[in-house]
C-alpha atoms as an extended CHARMM CRD file, in Angstrom:
* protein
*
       134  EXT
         1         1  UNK       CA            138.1220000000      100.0440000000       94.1980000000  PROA      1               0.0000000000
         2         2  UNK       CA            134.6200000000      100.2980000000       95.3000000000  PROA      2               0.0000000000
         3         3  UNK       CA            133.2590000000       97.3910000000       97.4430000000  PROA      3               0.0000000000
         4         4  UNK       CA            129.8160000000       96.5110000000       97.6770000000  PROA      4               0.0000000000
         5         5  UNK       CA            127.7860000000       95.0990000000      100.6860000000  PROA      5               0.0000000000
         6         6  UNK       CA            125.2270000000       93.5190000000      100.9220000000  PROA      6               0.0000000000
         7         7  UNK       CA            123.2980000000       91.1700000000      104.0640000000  PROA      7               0.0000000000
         8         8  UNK       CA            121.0720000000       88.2730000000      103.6040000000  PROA      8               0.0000000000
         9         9  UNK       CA            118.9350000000       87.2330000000      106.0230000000  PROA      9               0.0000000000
        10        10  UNK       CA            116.6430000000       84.1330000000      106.9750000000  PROA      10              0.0000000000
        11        11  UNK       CA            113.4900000000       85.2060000000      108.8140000000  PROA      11              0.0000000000
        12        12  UNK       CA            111.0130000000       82.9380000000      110.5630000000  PROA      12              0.0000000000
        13        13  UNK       CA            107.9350000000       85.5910000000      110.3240000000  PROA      13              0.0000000000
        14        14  UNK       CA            104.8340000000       84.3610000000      112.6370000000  PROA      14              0.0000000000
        15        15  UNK       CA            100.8790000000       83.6840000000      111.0190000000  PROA      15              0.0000000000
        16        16  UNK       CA            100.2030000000       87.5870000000      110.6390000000  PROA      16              0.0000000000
        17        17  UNK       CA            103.8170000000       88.5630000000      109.3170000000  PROA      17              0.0000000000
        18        18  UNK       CA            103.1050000000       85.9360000000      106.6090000000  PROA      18              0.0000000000
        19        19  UNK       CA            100.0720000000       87.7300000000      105.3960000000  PROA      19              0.0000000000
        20        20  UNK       CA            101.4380000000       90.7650000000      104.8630000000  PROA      20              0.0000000000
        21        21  UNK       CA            104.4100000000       89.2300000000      103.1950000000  PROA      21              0.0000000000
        22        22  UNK       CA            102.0240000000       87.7420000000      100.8650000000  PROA      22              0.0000000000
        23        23  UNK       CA             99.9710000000       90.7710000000      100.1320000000  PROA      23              0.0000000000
        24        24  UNK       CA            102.6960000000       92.5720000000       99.4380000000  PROA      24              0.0000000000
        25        25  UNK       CA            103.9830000000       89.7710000000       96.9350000000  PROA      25              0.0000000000
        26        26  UNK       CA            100.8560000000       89.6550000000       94.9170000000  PROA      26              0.0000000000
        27        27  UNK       CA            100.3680000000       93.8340000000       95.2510000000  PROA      27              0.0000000000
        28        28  UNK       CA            103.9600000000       94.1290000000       93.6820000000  PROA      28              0.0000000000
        29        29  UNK       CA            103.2330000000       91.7200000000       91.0000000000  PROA      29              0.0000000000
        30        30  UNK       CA            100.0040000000       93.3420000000       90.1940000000  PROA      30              0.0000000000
        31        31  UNK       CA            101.3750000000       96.8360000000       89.8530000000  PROA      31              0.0000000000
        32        32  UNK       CA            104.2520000000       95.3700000000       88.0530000000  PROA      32              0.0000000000
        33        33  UNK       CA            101.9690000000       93.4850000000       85.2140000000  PROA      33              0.0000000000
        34        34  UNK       CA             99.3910000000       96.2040000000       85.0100000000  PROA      34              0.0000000000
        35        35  UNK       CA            102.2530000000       98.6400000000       84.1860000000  PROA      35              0.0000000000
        36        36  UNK       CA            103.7030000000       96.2480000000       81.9470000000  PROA      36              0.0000000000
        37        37  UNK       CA            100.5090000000       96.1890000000       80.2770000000  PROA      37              0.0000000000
        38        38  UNK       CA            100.1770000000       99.6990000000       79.9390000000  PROA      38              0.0000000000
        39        39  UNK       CA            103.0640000000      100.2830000000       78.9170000000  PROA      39              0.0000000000
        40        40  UNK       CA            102.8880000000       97.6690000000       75.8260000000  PROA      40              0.0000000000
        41        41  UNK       CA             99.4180000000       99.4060000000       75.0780000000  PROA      41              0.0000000000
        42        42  UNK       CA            100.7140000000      102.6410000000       74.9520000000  PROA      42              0.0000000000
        43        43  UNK       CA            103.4470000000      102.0160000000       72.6470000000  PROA      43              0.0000000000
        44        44  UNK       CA            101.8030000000      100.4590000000       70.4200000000  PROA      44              0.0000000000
        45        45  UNK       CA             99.0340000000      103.1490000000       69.7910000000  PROA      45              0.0000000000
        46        46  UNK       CA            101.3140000000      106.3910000000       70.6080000000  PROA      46              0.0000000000
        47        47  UNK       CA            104.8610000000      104.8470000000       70.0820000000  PROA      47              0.0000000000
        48        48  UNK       CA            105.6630000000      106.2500000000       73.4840000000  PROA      48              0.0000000000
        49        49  UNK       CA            105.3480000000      105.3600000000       77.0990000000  PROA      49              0.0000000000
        50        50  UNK       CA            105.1680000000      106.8950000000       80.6940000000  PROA      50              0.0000000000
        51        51  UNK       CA            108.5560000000      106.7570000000       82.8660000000  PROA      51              0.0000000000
        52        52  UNK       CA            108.7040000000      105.3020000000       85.9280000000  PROA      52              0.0000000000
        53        53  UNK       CA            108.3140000000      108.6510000000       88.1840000000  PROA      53              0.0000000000
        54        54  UNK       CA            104.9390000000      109.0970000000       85.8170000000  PROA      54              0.0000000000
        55        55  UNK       CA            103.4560000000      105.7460000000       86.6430000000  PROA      55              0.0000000000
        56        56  UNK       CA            103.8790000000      106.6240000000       90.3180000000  PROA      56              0.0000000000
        57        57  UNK       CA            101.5650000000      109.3300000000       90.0830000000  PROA      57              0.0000000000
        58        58  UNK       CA             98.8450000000      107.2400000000       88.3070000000  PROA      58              0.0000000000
        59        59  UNK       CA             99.2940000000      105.1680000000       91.8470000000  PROA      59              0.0000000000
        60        60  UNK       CA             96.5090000000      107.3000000000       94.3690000000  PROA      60              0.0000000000
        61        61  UNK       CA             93.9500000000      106.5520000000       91.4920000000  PROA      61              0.0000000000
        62        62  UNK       CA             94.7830000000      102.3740000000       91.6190000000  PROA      62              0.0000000000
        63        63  UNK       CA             93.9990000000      103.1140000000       95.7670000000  PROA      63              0.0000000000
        64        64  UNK       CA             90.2550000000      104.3570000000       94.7520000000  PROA      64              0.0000000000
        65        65  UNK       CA             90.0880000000      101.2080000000       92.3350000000  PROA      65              0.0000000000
        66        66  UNK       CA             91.5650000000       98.6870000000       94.4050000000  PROA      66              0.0000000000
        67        67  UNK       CA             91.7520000000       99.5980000000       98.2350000000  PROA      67              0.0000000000
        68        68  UNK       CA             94.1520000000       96.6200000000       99.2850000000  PROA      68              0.0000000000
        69        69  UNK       CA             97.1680000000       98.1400000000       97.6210000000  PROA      69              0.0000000000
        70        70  UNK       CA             96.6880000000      100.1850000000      100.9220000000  PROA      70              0.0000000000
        71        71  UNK       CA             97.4310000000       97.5160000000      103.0520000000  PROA      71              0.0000000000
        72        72  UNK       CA            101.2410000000       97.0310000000      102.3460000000  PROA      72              0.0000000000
        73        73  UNK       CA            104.1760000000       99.3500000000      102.2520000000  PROA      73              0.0000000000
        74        74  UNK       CA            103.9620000000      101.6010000000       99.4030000000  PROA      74              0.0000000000
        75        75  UNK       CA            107.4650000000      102.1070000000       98.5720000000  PROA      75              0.0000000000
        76        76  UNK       CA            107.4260000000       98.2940000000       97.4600000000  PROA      76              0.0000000000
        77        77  UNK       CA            104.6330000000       99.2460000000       94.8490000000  PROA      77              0.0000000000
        78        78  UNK       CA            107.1790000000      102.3940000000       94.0660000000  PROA      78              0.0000000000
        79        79  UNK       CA            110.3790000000       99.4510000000       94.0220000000  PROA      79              0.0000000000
        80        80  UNK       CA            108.1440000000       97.6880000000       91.6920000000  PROA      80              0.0000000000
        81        81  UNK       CA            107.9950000000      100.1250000000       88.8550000000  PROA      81              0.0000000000
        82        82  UNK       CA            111.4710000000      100.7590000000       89.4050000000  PROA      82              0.0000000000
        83        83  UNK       CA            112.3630000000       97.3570000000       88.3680000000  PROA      83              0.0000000000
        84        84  UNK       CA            109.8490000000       97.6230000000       85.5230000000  PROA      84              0.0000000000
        85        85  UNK       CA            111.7240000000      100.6010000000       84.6520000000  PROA      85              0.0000000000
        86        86  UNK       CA            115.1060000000       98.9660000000       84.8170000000  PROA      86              0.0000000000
        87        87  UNK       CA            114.2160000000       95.9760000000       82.6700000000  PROA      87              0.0000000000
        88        88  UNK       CA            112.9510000000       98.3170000000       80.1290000000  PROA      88              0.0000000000
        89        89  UNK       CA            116.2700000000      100.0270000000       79.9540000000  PROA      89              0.0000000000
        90        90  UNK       CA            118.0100000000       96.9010000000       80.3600000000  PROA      90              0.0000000000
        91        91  UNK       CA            116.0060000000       95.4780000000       77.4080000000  PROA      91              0.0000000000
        92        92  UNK       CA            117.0030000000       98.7190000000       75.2670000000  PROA      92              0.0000000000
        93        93  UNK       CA            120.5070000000       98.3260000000       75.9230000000  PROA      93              0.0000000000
        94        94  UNK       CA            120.4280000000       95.0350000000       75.0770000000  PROA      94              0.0000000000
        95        95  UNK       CA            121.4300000000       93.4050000000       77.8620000000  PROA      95              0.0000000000
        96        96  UNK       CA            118.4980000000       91.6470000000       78.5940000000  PROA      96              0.0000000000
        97        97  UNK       CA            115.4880000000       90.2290000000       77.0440000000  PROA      97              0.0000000000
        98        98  UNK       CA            112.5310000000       91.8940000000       76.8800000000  PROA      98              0.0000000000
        99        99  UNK       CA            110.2930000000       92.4620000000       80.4900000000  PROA      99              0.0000000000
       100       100  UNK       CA            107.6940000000       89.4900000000       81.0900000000  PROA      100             0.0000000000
       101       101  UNK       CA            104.7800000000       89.1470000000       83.1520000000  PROA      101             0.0000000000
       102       102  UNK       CA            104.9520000000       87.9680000000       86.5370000000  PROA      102             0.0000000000
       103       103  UNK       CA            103.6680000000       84.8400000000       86.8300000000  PROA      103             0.0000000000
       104       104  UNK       CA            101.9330000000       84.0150000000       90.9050000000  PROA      104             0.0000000000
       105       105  UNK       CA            104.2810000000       80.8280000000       91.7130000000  PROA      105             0.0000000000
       106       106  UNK       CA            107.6550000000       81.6960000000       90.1650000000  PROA      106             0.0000000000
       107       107  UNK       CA            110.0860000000       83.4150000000       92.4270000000  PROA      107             0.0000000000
       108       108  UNK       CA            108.0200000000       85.3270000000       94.9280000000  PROA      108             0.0000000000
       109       109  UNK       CA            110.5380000000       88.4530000000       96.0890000000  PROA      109             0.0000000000
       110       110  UNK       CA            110.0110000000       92.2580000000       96.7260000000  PROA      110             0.0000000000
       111       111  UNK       CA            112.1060000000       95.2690000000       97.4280000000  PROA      111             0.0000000000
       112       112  UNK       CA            111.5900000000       98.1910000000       99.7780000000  PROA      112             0.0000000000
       113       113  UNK       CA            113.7210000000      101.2470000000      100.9700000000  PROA      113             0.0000000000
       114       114  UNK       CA            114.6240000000      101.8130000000      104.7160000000  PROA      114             0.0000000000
       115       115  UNK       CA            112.5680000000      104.8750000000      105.8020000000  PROA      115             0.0000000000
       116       116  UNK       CA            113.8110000000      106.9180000000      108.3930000000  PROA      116             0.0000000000
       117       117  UNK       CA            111.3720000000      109.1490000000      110.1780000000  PROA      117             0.0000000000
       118       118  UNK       CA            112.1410000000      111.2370000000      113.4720000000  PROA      118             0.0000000000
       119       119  UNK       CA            108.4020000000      112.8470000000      113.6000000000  PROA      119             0.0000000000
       120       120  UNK       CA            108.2410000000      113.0730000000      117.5580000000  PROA      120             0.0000000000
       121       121  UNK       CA            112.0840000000      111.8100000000      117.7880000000  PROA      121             0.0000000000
       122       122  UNK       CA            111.1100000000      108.2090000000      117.2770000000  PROA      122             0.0000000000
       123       123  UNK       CA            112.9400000000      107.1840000000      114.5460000000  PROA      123             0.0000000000
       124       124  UNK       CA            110.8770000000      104.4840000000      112.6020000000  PROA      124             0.0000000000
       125       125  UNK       CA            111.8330000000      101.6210000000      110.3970000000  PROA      125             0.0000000000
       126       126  UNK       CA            109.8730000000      100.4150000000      107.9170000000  PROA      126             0.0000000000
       127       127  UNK       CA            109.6510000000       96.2780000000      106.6890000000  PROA      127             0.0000000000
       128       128  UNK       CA            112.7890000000       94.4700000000      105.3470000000  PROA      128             0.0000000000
       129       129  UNK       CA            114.6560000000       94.7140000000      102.2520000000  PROA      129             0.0000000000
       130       130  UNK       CA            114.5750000000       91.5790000000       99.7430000000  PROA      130             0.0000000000
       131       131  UNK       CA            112.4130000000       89.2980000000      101.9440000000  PROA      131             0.0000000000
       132       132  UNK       CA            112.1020000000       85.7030000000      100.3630000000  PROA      132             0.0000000000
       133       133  UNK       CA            109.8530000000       83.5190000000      102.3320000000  PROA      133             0.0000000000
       134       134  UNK       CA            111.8160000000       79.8970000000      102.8250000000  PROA      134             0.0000000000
């Protein structure tokens, strides 16, 4: 029997914690809907579309477009077209419906993955995992 754990925490970030939380929510639902998008374009003129590891090398050229993507933690925008990628499977399987677009005031949520990183012997932490803003 496998169990599964999971932790759920309630932060109270300060003024400048908040900003980033929000830039990350909006950068995550713009890579999300502009995937989305080119996704539904594609398959409609090839009948095919780009996986989820292709779309994240398309990423360093939405930097040059749009700098602020810079500004938050980049395995969120990775997270991001992960879930994208999941629905899409999801959908195909028919579990699910098909993918929508994220809309700016429905349920604001991100992921990210822990990074561990002992350059110098500091290990480093990166951000929080499924932050929700209360």
């Amino acid at each position: 029997m496998i169990i599964h754990k999971a932790y759920k925490f309630r932060i109270y970030p300060n003024d400048t914690q908040k900003e980033i939380i929000h830039k990350t929510f909006g950068c995550t639902r713009f890579i999300y809907n502009y995937y989305l998008d080119m996704k539904q374009t594609e398959y409609k003129n090839n009948h095919q579309s780009k996986s989820a590891y292709e779309c994240i090398k398309d990423i360093p050229t939405l930097y040059i477009e749009r700098p602020y993507l810079k500004e938050i933690d980049s395995m969120s925008l990775r997270c991001a077209l992960f879930d994208l990628d999941d629905a899409y499977k999801a959908f195909y399987k028919g579990i699910r419906k098909y993918p929508n677009f994220k809309r700016k005031y429905d349920k604001n949520s991100y992921r990210t993955n822990r990074i561990t990183s002992t350059y110098e012997g500091k290990p480093l932490l990166y951000r929080f995992t499924n932050s929700q803003l209360l």
